[in-house]
C-alpha positions as CSV (number, residue, x, y, z in Angstrom):
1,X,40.3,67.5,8.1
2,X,36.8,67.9,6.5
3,X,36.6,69.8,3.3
4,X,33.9,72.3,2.3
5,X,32.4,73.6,-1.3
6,X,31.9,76.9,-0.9
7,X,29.2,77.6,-3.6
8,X,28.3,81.4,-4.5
9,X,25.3,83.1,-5.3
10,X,24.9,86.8,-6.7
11,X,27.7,88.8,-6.7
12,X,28.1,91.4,-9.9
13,X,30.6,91.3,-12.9
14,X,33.1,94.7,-12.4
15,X,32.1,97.3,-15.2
16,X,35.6,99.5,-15.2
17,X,39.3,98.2,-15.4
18,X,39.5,99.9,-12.0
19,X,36.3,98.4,-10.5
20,X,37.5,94.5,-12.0
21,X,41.5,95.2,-10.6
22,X,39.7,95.9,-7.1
23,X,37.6,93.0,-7.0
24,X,40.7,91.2,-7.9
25,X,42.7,92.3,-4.9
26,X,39.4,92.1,-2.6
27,X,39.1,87.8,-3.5
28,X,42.9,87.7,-3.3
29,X,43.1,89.0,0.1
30,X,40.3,87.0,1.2
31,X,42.0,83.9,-0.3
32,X,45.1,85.0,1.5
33,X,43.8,85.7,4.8
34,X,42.0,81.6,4.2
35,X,45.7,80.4,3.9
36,X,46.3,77.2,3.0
37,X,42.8,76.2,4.2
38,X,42.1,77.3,0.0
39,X,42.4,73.5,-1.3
40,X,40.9,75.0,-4.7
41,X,40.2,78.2,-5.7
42,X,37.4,77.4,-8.1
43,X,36.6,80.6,-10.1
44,X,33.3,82.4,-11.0
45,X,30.5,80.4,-13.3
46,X,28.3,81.2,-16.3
47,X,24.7,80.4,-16.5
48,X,23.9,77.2,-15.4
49,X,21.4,74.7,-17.2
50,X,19.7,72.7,-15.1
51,X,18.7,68.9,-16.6
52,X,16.0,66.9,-15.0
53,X,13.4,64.5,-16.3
54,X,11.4,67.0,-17.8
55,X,14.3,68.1,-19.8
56,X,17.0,71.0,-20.2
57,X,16.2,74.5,-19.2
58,X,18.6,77.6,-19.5
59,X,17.4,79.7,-16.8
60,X,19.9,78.9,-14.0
61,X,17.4,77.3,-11.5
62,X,15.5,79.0,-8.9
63,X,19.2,80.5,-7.4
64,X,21.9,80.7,-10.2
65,X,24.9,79.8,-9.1
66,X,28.0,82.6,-9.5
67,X,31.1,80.3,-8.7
68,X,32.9,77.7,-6.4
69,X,35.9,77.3,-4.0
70,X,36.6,74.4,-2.2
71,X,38.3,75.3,1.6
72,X,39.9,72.6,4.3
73,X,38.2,73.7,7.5
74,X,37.9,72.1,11.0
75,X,34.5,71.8,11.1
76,X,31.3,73.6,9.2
77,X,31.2,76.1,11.6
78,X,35.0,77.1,11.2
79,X,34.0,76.6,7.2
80,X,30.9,79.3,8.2
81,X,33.2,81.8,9.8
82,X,35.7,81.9,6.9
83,X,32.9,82.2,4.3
84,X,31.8,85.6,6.3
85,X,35.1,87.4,5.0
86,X,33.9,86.9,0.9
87,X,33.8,90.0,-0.6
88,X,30.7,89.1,-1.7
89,X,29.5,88.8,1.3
90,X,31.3,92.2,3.1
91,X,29.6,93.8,0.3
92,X,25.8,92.7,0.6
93,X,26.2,91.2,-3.4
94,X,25.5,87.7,-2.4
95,X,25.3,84.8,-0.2
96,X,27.7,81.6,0.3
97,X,26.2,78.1,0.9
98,X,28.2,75.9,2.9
99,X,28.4,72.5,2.2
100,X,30.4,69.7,3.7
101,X,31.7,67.0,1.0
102,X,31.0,63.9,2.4
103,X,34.2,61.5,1.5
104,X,32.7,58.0,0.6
């Protein structure tokens, strides 16, 4: 079955204990309701750097990424329709980019 990196943008850092404990049960649920489609749960990121030729800038590129899970899905569309449940997403915080990895 094809696999699919779910990559995160946006999205906002809890500023209580109470706010943090609810976003924790809001992924967990989420994962829980993906099942064993969830190959890896990834986990939030810092601020990127982004390296090219011209050198190493520390501004996160043009749309900084917030984290990464990896999901089993039947196709990108079944990946799609998963990726609507992130809390992220239910909440109007951020976006998920789909992305099929493409086994060589």
């Amino acid at each position: 079955m094809p696999r699919f990196m779910y990559v995160f943008h946006g999205g906002s850092t809890p500023e209580s204990p109470a706010a943090q404990e609810a976003a924790m049960a809001a992924w967990g649920a989420w994962f829980a309701e993906m099942g064993d489609a969830v190959l890896d749960g990834g986990g939030p990121a810092g601020l990127s750097k982004t390296v090219s030729a011209d050198g190493i800038t520390d501004d996160g590129g043009a749309n900084p990424v917030s984290g990464l899970t990896i999901v089993e899905a039947a196709d990108q569309q079944a990946a799609c329709e998963m990726a609507k449940g992130c809390p992220m997403v239910r909440d109007g915080t951020g976006s998920v980019e789909v992305a099929e990895i493409i086994q060589m």
